[in-house]
C-alpha positions as CSV (number, residue, x, y, z in Angstrom):
1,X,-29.4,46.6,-14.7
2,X,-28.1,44.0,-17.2
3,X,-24.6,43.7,-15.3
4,X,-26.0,44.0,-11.8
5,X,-28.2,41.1,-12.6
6,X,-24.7,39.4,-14.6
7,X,-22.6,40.2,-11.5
8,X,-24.8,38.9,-9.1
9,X,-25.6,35.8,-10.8
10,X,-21.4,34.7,-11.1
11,X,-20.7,35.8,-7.4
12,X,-23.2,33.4,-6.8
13,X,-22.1,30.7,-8.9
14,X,-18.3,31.4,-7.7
15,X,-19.4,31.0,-3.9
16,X,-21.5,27.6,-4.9
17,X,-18.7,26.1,-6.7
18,X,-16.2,27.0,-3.7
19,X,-18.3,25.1,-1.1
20,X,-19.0,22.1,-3.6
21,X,-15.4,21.6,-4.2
22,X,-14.2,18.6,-2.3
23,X,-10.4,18.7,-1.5
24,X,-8.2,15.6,-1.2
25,X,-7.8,16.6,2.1
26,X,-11.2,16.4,2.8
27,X,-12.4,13.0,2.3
28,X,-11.9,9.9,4.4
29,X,-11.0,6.5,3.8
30,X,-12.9,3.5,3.9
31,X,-10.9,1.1,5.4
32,X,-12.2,2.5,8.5
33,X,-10.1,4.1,11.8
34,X,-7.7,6.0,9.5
35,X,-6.0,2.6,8.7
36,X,-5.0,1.9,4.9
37,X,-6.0,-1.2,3.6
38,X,-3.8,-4.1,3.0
39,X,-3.1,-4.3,-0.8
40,X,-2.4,-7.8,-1.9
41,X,-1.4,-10.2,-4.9
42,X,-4.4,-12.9,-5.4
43,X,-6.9,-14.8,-7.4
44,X,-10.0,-13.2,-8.9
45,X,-13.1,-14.7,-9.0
46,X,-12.3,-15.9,-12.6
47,X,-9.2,-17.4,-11.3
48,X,-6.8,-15.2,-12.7
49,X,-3.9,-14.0,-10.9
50,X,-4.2,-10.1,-10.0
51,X,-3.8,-7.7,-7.1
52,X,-6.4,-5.9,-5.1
53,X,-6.8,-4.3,-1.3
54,X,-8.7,-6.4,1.4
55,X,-10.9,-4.5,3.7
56,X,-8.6,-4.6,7.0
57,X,-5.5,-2.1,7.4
58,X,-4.1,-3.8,10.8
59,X,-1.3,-6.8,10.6
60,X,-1.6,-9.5,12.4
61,X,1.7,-8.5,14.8
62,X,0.5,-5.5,16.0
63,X,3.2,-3.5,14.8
64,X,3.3,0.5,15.0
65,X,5.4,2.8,13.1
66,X,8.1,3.9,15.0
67,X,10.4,6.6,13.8
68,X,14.3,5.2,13.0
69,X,15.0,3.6,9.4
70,X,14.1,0.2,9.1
71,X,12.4,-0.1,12.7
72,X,9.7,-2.0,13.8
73,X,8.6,-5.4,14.4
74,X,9.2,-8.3,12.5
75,X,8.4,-12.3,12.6
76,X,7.7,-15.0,10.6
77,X,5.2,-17.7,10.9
78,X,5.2,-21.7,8.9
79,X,2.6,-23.6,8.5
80,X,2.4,-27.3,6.9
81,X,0.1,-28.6,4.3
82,X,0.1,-31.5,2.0
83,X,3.6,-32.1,1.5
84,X,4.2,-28.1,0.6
85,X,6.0,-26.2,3.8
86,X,4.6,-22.5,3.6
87,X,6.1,-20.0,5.2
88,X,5.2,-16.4,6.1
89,X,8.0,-13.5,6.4
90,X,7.2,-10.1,7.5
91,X,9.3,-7.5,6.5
92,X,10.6,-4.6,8.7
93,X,8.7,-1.3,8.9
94,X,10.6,1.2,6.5
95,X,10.0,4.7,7.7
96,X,9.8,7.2,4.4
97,X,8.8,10.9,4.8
98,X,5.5,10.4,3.9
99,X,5.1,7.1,6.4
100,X,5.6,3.9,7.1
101,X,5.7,0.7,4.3
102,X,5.7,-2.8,5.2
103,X,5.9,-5.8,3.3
104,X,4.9,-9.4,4.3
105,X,5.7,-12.1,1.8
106,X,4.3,-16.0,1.6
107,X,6.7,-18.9,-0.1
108,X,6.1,-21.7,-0.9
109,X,8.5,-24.2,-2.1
110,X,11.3,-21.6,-2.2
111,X,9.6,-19.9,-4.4
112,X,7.0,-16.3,-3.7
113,X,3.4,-17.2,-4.0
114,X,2.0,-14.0,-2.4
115,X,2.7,-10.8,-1.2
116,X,1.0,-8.2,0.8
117,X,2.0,-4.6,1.7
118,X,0.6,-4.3,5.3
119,X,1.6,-0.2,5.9
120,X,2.3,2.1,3.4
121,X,1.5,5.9,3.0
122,X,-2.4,7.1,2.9
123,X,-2.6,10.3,5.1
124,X,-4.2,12.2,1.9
125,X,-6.1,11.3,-1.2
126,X,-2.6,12.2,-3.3
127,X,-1.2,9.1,-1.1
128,X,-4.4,7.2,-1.9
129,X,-4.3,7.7,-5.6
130,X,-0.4,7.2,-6.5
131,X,-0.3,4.0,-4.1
132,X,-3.3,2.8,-5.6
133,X,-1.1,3.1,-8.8
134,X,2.1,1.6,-7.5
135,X,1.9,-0.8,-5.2
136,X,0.0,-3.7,-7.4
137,X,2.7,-2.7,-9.6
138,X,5.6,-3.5,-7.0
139,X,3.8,-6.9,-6.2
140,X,3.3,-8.3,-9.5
141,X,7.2,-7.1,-10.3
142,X,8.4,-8.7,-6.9
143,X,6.4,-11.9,-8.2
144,X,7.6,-11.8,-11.5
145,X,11.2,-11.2,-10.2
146,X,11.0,-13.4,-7.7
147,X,14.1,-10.9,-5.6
148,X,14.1,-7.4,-4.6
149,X,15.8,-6.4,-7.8
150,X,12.7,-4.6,-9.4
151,X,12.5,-1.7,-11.2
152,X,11.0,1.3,-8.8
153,X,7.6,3.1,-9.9
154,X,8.3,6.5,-11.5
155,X,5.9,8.9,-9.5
156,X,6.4,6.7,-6.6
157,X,9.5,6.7,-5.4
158,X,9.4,7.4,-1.6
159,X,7.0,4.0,-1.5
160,X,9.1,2.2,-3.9
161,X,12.5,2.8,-1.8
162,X,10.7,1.9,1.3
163,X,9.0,-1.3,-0.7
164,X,12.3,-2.2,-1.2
165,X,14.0,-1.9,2.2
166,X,10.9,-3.9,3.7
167,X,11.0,-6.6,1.2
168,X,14.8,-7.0,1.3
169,X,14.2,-7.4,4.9
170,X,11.3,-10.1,4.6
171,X,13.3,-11.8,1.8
172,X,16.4,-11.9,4.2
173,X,13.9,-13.8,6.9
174,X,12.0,-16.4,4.4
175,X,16.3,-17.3,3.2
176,X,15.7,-16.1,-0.4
């Protein structure tokens, strides 16, 4: 009786634990539409530089990925204020096999005030996690460096290469 009570009491517990585990395939992001959210060097609220994600996952061009290396749209915007000329360069859209990364830079002066990765790879939680990991650490190097000679994140090196290819291109644009 002892081990039919034992052996009904794990099945049990084995079939509870299998329908309460949650895979990383099985959640959803909240960015919202199955876009990523743009992660992006800025101030804190105690005025500290650092680097965060925003709530919206669409660029401002519209831009799709497309498949072809280095494909997609691309454009840069100015604007004037107070004797500083700002101006906006967005990278081209690096296909990697995991998805698209794109990079859109701000300088000022001739020199990189701010930089915001627009696509990279989200389609599961494993994306989620390792570019949650990397990509403030690509934007704080690229602001450091000031130049696409940055060291690539170890564990992320599909979204570094394609970092790199997008930034290049955005660099090339802003004439750094």
């Amino acid at each position: 009786m002892k081990r039919i009570t034992t052996w009904i009491l794990s099945t049990i517990t084995v079939v509870v634990l299998m329908f309460g585990y949650h895979t990383s395939t099985s959640s959803t992001l909240a960015s919202g539409a199955g876009n990523p959210p743009v992660i992006s060097s800025g101030t804190t609220a105690g005025g500290s530089s650092g680097s965060g994600t925003s709530g919206s996952g669409t660029s401002g061009s519209g831009t799709s990925g497309s498949s072809g290396s280095g494909s997609g749209s691309s454009g840069s915007t100015s604007s004037t204020s107070s004797a500083k000329k700002s101006t906006t360069a967005t990278g081209d859209v690096a296909q990697t096999q995991w998805g698209p990364v794109q990079v859109e830079l701000t300088v000022s002066g001739g020199k990189i005030t701010d930089v915001s990765v627009l696509q990279y790879p989200s389609g599961n939680g494993q994306d989620a996690q390792i570019n949650g990991y990397a990509l403030p650490v690509l934007i704080q190097e690229t602001l450091d460096q000031q130049s696409a000679s940055i060291d690539m994140v170890s564990g992320a090196t599909v979204t570094s290469v394609g970092y790199l290819q997008s930034l290049q291109s955005a660099l090339d644009q802003a004439g750094l």
